[in-house]
VEXPAFI-924009 format. One line per 4 residues: number of its first residue (from 1); for each residue x, y, z of N, C-alpha, C, CB. Coordinates in steps of 0.001 Angstrom, whole numbers, plus 500000, padded with zeros to 6 digits. Glycine has a CB too. Example, Ala and Ser with C-alpha at 12.3 -4.5 7.8 and 13.67 -1.06 7.14 Angstrom:
BEGIN
1	513190,494310,507800,512300,495500,507800,513200,496700,507800,511308,495527,509046  512850,497750,507080,513670,498940,507140,512900,500030,507870,514084,499402,505725
***
This chain:
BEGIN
1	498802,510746,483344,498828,509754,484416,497777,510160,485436,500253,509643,485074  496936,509155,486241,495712,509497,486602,496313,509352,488083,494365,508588,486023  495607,509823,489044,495831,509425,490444,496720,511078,491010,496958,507654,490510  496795,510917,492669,496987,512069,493104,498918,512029,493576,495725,512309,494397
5	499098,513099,493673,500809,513300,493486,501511,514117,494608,501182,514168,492039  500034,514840,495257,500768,515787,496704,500680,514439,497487,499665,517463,497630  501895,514703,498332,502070,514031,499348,501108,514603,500584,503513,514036,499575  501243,515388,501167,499943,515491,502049,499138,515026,501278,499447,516799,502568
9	497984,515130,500350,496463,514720,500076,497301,513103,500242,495444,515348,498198  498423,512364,499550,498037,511512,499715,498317,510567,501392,498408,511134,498552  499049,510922,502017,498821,510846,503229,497437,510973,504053,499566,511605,503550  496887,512023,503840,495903,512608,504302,494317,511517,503831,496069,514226,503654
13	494926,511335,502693,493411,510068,502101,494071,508838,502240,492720,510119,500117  494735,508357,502780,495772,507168,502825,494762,505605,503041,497017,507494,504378  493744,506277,504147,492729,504974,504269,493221,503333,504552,491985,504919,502840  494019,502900,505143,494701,501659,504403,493340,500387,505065,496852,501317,505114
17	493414,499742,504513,492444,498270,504584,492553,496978,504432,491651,498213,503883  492720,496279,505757,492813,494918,505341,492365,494170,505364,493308,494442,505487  492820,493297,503716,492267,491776,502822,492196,491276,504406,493657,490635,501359  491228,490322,504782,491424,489368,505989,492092,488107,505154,489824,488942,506900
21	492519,487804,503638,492981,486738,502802,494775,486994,503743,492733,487121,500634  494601,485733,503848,496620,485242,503956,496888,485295,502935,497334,483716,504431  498452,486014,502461,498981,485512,501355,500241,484953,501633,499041,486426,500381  500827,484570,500550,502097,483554,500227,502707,484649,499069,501597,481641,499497
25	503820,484328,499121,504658,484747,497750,505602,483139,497689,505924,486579,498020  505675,482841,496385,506032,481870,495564,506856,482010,494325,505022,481378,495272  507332,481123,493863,508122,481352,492767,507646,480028,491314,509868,481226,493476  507339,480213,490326,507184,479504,489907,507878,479799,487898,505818,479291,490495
29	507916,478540,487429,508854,478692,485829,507624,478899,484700,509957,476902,485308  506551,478714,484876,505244,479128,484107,504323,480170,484336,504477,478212,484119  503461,480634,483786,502603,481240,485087,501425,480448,485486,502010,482707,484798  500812,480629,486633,499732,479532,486780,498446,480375,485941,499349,479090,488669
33	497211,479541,486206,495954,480031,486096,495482,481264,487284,495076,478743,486159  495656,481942,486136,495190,483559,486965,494164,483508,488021,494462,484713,485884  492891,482500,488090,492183,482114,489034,492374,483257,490777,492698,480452,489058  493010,482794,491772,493031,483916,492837,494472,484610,493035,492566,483286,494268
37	495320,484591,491802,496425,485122,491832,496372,486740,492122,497020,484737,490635  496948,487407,492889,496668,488737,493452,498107,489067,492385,496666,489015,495518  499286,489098,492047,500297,489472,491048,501355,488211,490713,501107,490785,491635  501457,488885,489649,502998,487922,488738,503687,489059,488847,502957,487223,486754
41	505079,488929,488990,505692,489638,488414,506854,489081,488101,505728,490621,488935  507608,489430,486879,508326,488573,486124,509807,488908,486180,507814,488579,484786  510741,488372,486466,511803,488759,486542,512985,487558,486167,511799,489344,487797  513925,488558,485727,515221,487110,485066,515187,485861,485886,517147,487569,485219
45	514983,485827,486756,515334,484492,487478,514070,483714,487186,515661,484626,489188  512736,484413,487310,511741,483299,486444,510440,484331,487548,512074,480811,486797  508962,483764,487838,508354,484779,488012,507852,484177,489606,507277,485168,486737  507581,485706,490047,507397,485541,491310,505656,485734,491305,508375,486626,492217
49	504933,484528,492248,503500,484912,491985,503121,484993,493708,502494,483590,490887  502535,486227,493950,501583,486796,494934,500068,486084,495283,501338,488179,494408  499659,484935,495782,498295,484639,496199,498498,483807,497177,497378,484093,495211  496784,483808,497672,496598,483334,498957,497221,482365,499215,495501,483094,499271
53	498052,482169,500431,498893,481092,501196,499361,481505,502425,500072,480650,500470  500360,481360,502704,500762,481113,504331,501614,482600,503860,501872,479250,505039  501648,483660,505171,503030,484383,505847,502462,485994,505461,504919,483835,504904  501660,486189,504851,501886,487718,504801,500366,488346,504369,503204,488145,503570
57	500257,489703,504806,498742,490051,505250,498865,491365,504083,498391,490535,507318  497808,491273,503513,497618,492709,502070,497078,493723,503204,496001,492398,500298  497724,494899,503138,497016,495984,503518,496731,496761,502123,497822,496819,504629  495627,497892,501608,495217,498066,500990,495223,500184,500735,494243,497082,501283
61	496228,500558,500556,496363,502198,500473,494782,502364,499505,498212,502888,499426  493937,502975,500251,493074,503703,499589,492731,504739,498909,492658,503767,499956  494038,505522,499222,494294,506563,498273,494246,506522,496627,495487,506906,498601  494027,507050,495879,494142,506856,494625,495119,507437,494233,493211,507119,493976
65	496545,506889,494184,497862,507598,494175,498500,507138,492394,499003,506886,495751  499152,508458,492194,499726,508318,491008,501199,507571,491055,499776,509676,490439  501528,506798,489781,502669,506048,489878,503540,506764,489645,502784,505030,489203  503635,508068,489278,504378,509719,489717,504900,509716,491384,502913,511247,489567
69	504177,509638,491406,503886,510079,493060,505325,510096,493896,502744,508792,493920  505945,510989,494526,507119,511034,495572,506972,510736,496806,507652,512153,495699  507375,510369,497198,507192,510390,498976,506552,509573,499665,506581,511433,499518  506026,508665,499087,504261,507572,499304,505251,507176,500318,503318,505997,497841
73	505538,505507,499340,506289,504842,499680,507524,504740,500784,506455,504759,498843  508376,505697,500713,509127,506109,502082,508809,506547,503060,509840,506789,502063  507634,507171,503370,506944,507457,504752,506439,506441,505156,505938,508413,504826  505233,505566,504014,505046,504290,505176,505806,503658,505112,504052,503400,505237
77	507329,503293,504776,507802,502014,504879,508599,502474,506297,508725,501382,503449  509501,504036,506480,509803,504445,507002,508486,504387,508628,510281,505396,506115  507688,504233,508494,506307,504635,510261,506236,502427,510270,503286,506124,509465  506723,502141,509302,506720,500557,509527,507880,500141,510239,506694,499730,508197
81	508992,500797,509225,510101,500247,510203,510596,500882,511518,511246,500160,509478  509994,501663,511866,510457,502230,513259,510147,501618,513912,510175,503311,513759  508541,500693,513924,507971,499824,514692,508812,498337,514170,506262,499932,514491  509498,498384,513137,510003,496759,513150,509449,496086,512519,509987,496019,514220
85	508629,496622,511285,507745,496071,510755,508516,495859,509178,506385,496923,510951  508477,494173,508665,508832,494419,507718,507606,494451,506500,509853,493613,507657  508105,495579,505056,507017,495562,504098,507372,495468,502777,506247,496638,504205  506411,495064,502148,506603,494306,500557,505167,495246,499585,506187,491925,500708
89	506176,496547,498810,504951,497228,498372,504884,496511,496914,505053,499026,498373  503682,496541,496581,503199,496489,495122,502180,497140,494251,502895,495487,494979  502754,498221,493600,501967,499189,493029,500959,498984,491596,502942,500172,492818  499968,498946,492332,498698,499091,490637,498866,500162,490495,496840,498864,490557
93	497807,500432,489353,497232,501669,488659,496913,502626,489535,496060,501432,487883  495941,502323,490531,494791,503215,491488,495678,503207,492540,493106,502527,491918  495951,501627,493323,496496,501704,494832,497560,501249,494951,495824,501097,495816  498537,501122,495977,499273,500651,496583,499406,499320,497482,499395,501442,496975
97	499715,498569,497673,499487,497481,498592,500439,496447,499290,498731,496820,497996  500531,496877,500345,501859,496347,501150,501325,495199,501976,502618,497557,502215  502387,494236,502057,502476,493021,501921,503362,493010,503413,503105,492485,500411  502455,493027,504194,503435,492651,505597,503395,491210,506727,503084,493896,506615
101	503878,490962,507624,503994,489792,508117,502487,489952,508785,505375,489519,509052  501978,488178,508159,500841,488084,509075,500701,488204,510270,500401,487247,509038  501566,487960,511436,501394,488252,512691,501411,489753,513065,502322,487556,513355  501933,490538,512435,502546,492042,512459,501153,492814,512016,504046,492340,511216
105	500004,492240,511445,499513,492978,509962,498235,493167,511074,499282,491871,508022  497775,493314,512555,497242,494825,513159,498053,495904,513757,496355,494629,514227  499364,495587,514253,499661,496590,514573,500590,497571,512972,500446,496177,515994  500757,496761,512127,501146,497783,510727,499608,498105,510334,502169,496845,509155
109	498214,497787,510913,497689,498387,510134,497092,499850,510992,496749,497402,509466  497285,499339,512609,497162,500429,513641,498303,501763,513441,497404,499655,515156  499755,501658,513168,500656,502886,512731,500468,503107,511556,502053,502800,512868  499577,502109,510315,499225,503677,508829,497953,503957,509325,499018,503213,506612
113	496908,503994,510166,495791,504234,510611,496497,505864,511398,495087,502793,511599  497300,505432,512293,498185,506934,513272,498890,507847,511932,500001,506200,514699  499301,507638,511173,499946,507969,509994,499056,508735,509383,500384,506903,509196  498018,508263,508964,496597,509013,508043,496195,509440,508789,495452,508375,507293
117	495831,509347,510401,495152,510275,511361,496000,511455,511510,494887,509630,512753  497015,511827,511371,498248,512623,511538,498239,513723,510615,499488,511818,511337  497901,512966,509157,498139,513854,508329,497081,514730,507945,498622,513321,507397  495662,513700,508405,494707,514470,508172,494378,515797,509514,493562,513398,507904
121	495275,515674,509637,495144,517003,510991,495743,517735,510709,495542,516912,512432  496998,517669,509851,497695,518831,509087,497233,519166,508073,498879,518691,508753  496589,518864,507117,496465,518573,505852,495156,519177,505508,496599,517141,505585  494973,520657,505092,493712,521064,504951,492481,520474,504110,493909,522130,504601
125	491727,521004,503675,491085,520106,502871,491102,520834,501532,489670,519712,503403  490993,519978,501044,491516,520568,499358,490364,521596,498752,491634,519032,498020  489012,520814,498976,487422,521513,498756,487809,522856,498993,486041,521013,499904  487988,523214,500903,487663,523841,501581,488651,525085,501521,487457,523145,502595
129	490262,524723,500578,491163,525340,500375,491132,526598,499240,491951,524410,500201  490380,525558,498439,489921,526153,496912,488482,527075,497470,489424,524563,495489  488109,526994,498469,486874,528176,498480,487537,529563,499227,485307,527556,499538  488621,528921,499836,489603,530187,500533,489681,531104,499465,491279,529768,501039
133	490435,530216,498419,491532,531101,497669,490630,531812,496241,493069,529913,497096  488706,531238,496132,488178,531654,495333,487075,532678,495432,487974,530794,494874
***
């Protein structure tokens, strides 16, 4: 499995970035034409599709995090909801990408910005760690 699994590095490279695209989440009994669909995902009740529309803003984890990975996910959802922020993660291969309320989606992107500034102050550097210890 490719991608990184310490929680500091991935905190520490967290980067998050946001789509300026609105999205919508929808429900539909087919799937549509893949065209600007950002995800399907399919479930008993029938499939839920992710693209541009009204209510919710992609932020973009730049980290290259493994779908291993512990801890991602509960720290930012946890530095979201303290502020009241609600979030909708959806995990690729490479990134992460949370799905929060468009009106909400600078100040959720200002506390994972404080979040990654945080960690990268604890969080040595990995390069610079490995020349310590070599």
């Amino acid at each position: 499995m490719s991608g990184e699994t310490d929680l500091g590095r991935l905190l520490a490279g967290l980067e998050p970035r946001l789509d300026p695209v609105e999205y919508g989440f929808e429900t539909a009994a087919e799937p549509p034409p893949v065209g600007k669909v950002f995800a399907l995902i399919r479930e008993e009740e029938g499939l839920t599709v992710i693209r541009p529309g009204i209510g919710w803003a992609r932020i973009t984890l730049g980290v290259n995090s493994s779908l291993e990975a512990v801890g991602l996910t509960a720290r930012v959802a946890a530095a979201l909801a303290e502020r009241g922020i609600a979030a909708n993660l959806v995990a690729g291969y490479h990134h992460d990408h949370l799905f929060v309320p468009w009106e909400d989606r600078q100040e959720a992107l200002a506390v994972l910005r404080r979040l990654h500034s945080a960690s990268r102050a604890v969080s040595p550097d990995p390069a610079s760690s490995a020349q310590r210890r070599g």
